[in-house]
N, CA, C and O of each residue as an XYZ file, in Angstrom:
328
protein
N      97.310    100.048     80.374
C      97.243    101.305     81.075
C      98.378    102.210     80.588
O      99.407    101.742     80.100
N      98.154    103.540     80.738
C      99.446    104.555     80.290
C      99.451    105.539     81.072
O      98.499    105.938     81.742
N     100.810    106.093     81.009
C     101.157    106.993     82.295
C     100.566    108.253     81.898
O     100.186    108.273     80.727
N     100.431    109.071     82.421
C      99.380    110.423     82.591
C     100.038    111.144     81.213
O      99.393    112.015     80.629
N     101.352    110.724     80.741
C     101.808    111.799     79.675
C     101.764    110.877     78.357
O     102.322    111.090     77.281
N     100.773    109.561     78.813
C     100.400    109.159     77.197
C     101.334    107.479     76.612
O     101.038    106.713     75.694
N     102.864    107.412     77.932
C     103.448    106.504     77.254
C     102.767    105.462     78.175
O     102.113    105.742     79.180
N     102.987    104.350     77.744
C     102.153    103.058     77.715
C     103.312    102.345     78.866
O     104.528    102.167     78.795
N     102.493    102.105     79.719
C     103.244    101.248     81.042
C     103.397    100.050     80.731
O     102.466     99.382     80.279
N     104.939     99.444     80.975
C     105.451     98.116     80.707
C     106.230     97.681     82.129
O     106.788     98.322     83.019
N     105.926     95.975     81.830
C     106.953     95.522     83.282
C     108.514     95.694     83.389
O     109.334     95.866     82.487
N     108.630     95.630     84.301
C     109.967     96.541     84.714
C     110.530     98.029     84.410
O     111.690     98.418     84.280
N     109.219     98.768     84.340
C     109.601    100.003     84.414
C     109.375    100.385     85.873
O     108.593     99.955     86.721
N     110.482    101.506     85.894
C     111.292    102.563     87.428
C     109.748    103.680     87.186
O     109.322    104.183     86.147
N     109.245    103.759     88.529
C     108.292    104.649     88.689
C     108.459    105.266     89.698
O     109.389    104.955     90.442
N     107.546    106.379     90.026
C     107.798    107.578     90.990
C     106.216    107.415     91.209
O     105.452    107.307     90.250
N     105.758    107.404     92.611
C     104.731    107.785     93.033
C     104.864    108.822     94.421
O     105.330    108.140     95.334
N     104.684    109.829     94.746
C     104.859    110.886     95.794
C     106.361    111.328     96.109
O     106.944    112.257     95.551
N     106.838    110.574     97.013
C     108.213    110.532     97.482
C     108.930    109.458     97.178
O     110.095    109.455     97.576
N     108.491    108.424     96.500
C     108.491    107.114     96.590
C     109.059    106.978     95.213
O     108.134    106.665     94.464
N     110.442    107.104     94.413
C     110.785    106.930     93.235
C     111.392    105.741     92.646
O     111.800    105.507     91.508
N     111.334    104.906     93.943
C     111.558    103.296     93.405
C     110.925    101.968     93.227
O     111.350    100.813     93.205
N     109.587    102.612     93.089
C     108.504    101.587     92.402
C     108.690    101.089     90.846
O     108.871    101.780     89.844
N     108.581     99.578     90.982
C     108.827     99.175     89.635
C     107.304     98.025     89.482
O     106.687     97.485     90.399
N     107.069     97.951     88.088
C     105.798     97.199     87.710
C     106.579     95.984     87.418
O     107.641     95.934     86.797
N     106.053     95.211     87.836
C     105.567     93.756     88.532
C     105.133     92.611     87.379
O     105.594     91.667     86.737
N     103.480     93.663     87.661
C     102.826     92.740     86.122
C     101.688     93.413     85.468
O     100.865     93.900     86.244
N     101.469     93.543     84.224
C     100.526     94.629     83.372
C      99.308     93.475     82.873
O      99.302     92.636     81.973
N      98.435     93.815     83.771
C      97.637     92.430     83.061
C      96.759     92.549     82.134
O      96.053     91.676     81.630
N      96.839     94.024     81.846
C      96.868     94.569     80.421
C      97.141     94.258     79.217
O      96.415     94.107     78.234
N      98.733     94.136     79.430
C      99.550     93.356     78.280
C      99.800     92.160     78.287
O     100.480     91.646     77.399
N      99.268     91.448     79.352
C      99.593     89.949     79.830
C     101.346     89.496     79.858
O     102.110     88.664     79.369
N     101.345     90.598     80.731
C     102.962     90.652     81.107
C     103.256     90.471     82.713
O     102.974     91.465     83.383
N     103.610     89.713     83.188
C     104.278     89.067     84.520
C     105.661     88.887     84.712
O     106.450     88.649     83.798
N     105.961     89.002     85.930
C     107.501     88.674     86.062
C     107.355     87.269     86.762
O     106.191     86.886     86.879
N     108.499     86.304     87.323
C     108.128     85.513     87.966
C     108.004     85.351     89.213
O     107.735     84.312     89.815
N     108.238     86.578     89.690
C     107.468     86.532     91.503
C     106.338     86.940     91.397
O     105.872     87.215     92.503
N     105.462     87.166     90.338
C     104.374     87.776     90.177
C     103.690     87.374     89.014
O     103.557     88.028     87.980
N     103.121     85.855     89.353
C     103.144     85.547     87.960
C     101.372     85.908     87.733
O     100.556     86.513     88.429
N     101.271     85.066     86.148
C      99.602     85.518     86.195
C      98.471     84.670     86.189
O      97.501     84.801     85.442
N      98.679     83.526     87.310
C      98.121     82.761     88.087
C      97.672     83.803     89.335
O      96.559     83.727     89.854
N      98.351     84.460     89.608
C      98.578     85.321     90.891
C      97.452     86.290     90.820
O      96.626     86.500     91.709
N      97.551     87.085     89.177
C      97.316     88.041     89.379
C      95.731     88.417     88.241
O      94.776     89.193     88.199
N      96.074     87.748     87.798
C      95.419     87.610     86.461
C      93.638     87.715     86.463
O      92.885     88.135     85.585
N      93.417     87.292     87.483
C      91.989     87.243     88.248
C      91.390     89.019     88.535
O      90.182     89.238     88.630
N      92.273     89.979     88.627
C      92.033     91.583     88.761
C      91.617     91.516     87.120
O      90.426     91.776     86.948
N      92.166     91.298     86.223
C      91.176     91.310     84.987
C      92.073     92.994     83.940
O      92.089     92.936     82.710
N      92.497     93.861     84.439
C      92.570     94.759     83.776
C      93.683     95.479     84.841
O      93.603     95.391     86.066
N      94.812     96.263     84.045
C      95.662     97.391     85.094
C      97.307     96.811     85.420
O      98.040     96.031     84.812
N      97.434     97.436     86.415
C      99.233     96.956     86.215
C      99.100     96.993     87.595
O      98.128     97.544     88.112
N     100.420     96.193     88.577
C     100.878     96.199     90.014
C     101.965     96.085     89.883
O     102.684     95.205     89.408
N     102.280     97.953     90.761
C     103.673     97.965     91.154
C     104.270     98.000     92.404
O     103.893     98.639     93.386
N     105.513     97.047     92.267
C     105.960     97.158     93.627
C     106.396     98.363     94.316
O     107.203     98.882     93.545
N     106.283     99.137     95.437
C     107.145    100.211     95.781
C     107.968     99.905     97.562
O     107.100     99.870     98.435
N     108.968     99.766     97.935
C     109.319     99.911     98.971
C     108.686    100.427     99.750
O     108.290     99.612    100.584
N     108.324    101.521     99.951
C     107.466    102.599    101.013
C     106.400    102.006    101.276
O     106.124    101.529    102.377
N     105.453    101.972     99.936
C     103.881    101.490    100.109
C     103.456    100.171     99.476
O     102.304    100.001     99.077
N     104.488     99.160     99.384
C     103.834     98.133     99.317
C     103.061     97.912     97.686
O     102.745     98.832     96.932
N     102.924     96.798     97.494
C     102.057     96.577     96.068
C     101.277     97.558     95.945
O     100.934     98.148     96.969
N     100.980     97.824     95.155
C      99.814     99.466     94.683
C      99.191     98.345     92.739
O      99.772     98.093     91.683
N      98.049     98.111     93.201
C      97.228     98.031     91.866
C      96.485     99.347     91.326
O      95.697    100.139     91.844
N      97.191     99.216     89.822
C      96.700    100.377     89.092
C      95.596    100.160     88.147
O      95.892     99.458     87.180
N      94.232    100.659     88.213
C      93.528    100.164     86.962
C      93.318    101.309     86.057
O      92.867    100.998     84.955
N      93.516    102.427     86.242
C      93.532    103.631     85.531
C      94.675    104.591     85.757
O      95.099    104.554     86.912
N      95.428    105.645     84.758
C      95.997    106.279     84.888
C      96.115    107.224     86.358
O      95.070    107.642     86.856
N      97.136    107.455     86.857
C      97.065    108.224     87.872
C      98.293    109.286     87.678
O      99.497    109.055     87.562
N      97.499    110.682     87.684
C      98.431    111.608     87.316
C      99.925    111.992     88.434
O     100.808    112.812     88.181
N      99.838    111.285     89.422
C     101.083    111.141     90.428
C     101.887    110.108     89.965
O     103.103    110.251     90.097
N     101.399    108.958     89.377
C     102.363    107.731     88.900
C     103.622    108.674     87.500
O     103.339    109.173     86.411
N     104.647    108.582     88.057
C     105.439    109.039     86.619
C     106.708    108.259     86.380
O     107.524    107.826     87.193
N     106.676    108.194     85.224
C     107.952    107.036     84.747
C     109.201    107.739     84.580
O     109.505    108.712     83.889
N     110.018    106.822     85.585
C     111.251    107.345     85.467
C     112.575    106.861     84.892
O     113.660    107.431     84.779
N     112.108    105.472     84.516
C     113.259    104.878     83.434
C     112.512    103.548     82.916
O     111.573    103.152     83.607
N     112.832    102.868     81.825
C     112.354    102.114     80.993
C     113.161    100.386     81.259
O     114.312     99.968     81.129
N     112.475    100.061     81.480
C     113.672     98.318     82.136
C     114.071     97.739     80.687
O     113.151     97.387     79.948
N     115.325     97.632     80.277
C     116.024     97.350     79.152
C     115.292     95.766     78.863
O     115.194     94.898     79.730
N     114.852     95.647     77.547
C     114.118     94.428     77.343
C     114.839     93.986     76.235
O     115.565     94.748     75.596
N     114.662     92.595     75.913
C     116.059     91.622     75.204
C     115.514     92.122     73.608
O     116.362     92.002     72.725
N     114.509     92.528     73.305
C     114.673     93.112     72.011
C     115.142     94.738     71.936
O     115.289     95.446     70.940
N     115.257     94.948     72.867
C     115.646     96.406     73.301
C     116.971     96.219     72.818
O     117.166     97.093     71.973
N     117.921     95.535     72.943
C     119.354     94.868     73.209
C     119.707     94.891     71.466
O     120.864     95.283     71.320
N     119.219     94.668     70.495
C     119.241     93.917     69.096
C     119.854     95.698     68.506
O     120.114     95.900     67.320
């Protein structure tokens, strides 16, 4: 899945949905990417899309772009680091 301006949603990215700017993705079962509270035994069965956590509203499954979802920082990944 990718965010409304084209970049491609990854786990542990900082998202903004309404008022709500501290939603972070979980697991992209897209990319067959899970964290381990969310693994993809769990999740893997939805078949397609990403789930992010948000404080306010709770898990939110995404299967298509939603032009309110917007990324607001990128979660530093260990090849990120090199």
């Amino acid at each position: 899945m990718k965010y409304a301006d084209g970049q491609e949603v990854r786990v542990g990215d900082r998202v903004r949905l309404g008022d709500d700017s501290d939603g972070v993705v979980v697991c992209s079962i897209d990319r067959d990417e899970y964290t381990t509270d969310h693994p993809k035994a769990q999740w893997a069965y939805l078949e397609a899309g990403v789930m992010i956590h948000f404080p306010k509203f709770g898990l939110i499954h995404f299967v298509e772009s939603d032009e309110n979802l917007v990324l607001v920082s990128r979660a530093m990944r260990e090849s990120d680091a090199d």
